[in-house]
C-alpha positions in Angstrom: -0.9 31.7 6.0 1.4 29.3 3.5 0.5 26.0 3.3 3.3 23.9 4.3 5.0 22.2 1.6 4.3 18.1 0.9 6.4 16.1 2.4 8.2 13.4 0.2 10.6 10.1 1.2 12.1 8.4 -1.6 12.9 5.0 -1.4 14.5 2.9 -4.2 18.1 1.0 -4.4 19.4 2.5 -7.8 20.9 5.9 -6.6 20.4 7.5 -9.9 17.2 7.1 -10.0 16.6 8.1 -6.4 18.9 11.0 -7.1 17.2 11.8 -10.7 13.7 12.2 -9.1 15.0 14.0 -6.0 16.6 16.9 -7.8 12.7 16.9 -10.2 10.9 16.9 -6.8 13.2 20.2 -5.3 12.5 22.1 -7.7 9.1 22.5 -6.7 8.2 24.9 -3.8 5.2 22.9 -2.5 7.4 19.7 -2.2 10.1 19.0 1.0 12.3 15.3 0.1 12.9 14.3 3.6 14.8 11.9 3.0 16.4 9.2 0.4 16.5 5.4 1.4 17.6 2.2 -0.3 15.0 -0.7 1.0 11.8 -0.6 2.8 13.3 -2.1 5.8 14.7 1.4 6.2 11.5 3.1 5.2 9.6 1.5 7.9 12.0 2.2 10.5 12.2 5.7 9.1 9.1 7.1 8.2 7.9 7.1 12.0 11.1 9.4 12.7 10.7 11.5 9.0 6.6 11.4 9.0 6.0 11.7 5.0 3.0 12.3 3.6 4.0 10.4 1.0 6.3 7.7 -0.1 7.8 7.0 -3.6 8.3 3.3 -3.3 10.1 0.9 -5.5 8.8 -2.5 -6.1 12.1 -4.6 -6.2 14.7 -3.8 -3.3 17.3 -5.9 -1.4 15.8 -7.3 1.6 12.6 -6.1 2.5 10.6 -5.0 -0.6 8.3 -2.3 -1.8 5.1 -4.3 -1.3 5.5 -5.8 2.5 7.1 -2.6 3.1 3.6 -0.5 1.9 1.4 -3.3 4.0 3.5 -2.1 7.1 3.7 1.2 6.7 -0.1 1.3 5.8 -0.8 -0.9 9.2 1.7 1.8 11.5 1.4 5.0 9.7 -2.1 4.9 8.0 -2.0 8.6 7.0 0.7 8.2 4.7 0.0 8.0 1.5 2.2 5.6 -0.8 2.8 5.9 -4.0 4.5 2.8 -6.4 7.0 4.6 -8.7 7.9 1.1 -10.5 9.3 -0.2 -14.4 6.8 -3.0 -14.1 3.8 -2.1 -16.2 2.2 -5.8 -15.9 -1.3 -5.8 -14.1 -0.5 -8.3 -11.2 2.0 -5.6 -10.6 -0.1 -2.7 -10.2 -3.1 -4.9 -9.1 -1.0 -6.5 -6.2 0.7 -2.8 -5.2 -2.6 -1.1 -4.8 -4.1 -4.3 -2.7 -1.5 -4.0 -0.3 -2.4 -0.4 0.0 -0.9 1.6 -2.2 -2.6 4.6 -3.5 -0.8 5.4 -6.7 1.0 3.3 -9.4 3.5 5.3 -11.7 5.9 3.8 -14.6 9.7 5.2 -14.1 9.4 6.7 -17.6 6.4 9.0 -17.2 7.4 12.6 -17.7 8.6 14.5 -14.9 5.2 16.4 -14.2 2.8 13.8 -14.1 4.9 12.3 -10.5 4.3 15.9 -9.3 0.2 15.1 -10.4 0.5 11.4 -9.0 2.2 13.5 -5.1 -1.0 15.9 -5.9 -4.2 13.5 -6.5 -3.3 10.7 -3.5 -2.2 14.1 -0.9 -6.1 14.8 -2.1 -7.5 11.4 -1.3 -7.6 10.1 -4.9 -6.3 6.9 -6.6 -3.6 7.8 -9.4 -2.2 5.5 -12.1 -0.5 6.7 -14.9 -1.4 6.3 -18.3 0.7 3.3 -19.0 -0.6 1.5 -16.0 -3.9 2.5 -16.4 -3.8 1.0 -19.6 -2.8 -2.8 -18.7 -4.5 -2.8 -15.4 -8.3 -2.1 -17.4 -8.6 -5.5 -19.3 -8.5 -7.4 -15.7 -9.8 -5.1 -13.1 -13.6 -5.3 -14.8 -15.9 -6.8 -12.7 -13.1 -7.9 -10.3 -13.4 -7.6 -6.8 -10.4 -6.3 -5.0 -8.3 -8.6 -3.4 -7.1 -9.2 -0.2 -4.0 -8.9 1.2 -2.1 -11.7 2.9 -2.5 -10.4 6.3 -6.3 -9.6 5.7 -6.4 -13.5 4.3 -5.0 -14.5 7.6 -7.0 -12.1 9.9 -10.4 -13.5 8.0 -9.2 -17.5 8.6 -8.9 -15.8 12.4 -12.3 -14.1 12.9 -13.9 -17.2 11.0 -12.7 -19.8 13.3 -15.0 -17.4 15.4 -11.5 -15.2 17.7 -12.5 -11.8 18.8 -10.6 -9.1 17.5 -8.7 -9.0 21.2 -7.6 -12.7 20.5 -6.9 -11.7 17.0 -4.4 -8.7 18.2 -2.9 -11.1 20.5 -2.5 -14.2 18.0 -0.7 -11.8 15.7 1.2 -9.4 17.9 -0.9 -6.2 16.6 -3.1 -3.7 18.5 -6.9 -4.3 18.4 -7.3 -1.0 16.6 -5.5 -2.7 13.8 -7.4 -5.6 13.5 -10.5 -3.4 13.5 -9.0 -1.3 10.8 -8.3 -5.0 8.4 -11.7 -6.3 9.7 -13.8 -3.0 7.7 -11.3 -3.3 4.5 -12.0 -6.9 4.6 -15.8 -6.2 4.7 -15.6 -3.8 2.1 -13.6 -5.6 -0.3 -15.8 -8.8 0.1 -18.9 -6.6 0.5 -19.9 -8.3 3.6 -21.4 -6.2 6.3 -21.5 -9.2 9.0 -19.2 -11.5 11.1 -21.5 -14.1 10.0 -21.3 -13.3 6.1 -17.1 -13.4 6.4 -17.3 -17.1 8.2 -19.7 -18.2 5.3 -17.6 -16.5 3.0 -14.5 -18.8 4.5 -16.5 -21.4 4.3 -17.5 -21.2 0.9 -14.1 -20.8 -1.0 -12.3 -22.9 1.9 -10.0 -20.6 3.6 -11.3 -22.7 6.7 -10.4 -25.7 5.2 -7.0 -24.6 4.4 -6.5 -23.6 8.1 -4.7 -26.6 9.1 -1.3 -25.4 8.0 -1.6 -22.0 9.8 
């Protein structure tokens, strides 16, 4: 039996790009463009009703932009894979993309095969950057731990002031499952394994001390 083909949402503002990349992507059998947006307020309203696999998102759009767009997506639709098809090649970039949850960072000026490899490696569970990101993202990421997002900062000040993930879910207007979900990322990226280690963890580089304006 055929597998069915990938399916692929554009999003980016500059319709000749959007259009450039579609007409690349069609000509591949294994690859279905649902659908071409212009902001990632639309992708997140849309990818529920298209269901991707994954999503070429731009960085800079009108409105809502590529990176709150891939935290929300990420939060609603975790089994879509996103994939930051940007010009930026500057590390806090790429850095900041892929802690929000992207899992792919390619330059607008790769060559037209190597966005078919970057759909290919994160439909197969893998982290792709391109060469040229690859490149300025090496100097910085040794030794570094991966930061958190903003929403995992404020779920950690939450769970350290000692709220259960219900109260958490409720705070923030977000299912338990959710906050469950941020709690293990947040444990893995601080490599903590206990409630106890992420309080003393707030504690020690004062994200509880800094609670007062949240």
């Amino acid at each position: 039996m055929p597998q069915r083909p990938t399916r692929v949402l554009i999003v980016d503002d500059h319709p000749m790009v959007a259009e450039g990349i579609q007409s690349i992507l069609e000509s591949f059998d294994d690859i279905e463009v649902v659908g071409s947006l212009t902001n990632g307020q639309e992708a997140v309203t849309q990818v529920p009703v298209l269901k991707p696999d994954v999503v070429l998102m731009d960085l800079n759009m009108p409105g809502l932009g590529g990176l709150s767009a891939t935290e929300i997506i990420r939060e609603e639709a975790p089994e879509t894979r996103i994939l930051i098809l940007s010009m930026h090649d500057s590390p806090e970039y790429i850095s900041t993309a892929l802690s929000h949850g992207a899992l792919g960072y390619v330059l607008k000026d790769v060559p037209t095969d190597e966005i078919k490899m970057a759909i290919d490696a994160v439909m197969d569970g893998k982290r792709y950057l391109c060469t040229g990101a690859e490149g300025s993202l090496k100097p910085k990421e040794s030794g570094d731990r991966e930061a958190l997002t903003g929403r995992e900062q404020t779920i950690l000040l939450q769970l350290a002031q000692g709220k259960s993930n219900k109260e958490v879910a409720r705070d923030l207007d977000i299912s338990v499952r959710t906050v469950e979900t941020h709690r293990k990322n947040i444990k893995r990226k601080l490599g903590i394994s206990s409630t106890a280690g992420l309080t003393r963890y707030a504690l020690e580089h004062g994200v509880l001390q800094g609670s007062a304006g949240f």
